[in-house]
Residue frames relative to the residue before (quaternion, step in Angstrom):
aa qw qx qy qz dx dy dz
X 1.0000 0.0000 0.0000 0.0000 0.00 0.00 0.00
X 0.4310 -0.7069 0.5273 0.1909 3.62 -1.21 0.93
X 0.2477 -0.6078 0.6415 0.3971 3.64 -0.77 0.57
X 0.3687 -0.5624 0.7134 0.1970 2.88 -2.15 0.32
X 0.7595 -0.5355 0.1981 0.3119 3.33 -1.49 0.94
X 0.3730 0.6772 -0.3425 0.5338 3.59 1.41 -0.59
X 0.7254 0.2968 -0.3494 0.5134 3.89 -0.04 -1.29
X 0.7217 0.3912 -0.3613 0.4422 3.89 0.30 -0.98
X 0.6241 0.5157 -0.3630 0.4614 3.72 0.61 0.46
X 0.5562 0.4865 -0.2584 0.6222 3.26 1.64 -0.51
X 0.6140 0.5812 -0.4045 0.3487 3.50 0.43 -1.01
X 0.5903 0.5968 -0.2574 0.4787 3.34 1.30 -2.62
X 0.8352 0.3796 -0.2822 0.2804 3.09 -0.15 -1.46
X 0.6701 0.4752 -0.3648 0.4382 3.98 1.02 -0.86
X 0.6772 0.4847 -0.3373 0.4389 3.95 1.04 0.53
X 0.8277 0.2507 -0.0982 0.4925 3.34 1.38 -1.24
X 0.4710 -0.5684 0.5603 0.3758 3.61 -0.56 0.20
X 0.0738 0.7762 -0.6259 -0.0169 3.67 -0.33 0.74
X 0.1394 -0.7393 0.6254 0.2071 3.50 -1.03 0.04
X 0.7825 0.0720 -0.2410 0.5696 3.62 1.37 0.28
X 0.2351 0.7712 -0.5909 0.0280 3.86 -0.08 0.21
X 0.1147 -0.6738 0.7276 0.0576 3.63 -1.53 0.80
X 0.0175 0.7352 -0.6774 -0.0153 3.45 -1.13 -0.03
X 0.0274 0.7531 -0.6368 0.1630 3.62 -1.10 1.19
X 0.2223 0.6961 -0.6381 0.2426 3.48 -0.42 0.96
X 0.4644 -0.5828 0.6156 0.2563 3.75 -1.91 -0.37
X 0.6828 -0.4372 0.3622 0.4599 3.59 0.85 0.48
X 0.8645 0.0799 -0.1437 0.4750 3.75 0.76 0.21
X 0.7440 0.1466 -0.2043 0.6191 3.53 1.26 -0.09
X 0.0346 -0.8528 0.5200 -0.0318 3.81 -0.36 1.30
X 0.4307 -0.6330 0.6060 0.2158 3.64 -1.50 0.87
X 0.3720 0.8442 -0.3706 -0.1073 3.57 -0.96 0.19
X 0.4234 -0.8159 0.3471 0.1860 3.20 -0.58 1.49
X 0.3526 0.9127 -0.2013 -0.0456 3.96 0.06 0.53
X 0.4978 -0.7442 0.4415 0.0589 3.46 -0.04 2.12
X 0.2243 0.8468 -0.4431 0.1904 3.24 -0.33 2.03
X 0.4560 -0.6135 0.4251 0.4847 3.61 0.03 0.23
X 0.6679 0.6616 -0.2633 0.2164 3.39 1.07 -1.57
X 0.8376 0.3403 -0.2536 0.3439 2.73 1.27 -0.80
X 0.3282 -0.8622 0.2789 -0.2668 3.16 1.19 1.35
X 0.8078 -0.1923 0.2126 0.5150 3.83 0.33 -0.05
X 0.3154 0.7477 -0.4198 0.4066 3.53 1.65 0.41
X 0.1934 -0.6380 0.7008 0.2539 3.04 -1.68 -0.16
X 0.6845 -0.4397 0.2255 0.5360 3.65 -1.09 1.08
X 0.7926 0.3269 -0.3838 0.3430 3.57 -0.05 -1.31
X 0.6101 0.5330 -0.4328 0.3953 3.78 0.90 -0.18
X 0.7698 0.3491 -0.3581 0.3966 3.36 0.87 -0.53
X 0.5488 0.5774 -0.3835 0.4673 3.97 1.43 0.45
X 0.6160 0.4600 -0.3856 0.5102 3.47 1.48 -0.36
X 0.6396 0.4613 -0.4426 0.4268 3.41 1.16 -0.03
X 0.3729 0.6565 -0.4144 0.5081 3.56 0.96 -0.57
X 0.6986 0.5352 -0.1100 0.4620 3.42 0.30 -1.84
X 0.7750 0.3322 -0.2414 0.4804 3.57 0.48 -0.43
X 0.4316 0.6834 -0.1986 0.5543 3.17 1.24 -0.46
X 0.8166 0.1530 -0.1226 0.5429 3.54 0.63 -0.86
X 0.1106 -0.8423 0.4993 0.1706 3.79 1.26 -0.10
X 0.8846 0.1767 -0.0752 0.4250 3.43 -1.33 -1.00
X 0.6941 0.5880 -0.2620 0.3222 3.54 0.89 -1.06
X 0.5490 0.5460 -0.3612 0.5196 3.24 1.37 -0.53
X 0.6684 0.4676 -0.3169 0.4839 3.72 0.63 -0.45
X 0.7479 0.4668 -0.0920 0.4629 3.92 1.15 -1.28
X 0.8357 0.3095 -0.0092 0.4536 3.33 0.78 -1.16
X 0.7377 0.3870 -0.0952 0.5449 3.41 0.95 -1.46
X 0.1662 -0.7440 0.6362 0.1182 4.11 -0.70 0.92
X 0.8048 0.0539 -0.0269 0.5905 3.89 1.05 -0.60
X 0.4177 0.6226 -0.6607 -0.0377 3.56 -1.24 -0.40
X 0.3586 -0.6421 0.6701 0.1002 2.63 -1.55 1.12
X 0.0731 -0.8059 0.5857 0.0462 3.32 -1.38 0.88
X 0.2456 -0.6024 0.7491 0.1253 3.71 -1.74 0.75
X 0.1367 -0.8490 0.5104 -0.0070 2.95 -0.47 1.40
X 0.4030 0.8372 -0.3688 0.0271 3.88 -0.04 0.37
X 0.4552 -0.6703 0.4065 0.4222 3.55 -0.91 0.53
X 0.7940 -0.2854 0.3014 0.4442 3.70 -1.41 0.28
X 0.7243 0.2939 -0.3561 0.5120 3.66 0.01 -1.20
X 0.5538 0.6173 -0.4030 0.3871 4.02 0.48 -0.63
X 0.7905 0.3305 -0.2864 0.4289 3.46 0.67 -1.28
X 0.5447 0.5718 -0.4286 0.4389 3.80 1.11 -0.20
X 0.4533 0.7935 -0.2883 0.2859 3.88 0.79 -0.37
């Protein structure tokens, strides 16, 4: 069974403190926008391995794609 964008929003949202997160996919290839403090002084690939960690095993079991916009609070107001 495919998750549906709703569970990957739950998943994001039960690891990272988000103050904005969307997610839009078809159960096997997902878009996601996500507004974080964490990611804070990162660089993109630091702030997708967190994202990545955040979702562990599932990326490997559950998830086939997700794209991600990755940005910190003052970013997403811009």
């Amino acid at each position: 069974m495919f998750p549906t964008p709703e569970q990957i929003k739950t998943y994001i949202a039960a690891g990272l403190e988000c103050s904005h997160l969307e997610v839009e996919g078809d159960g096997q290839h997902f878009n996601a926008v996500i507004v974080s403090g964490a990611f804070a002084g990162k660089r993109l690939i630091q702030r997708h391995q967190i994202v990545y960690a955040v979702l562990g095993d599932r990326m490997r079991e559950e998830i086939h794609a997700l794209s991600m916009k990755t940005l910190t609070p003052e970013e997403f107001a811009k």
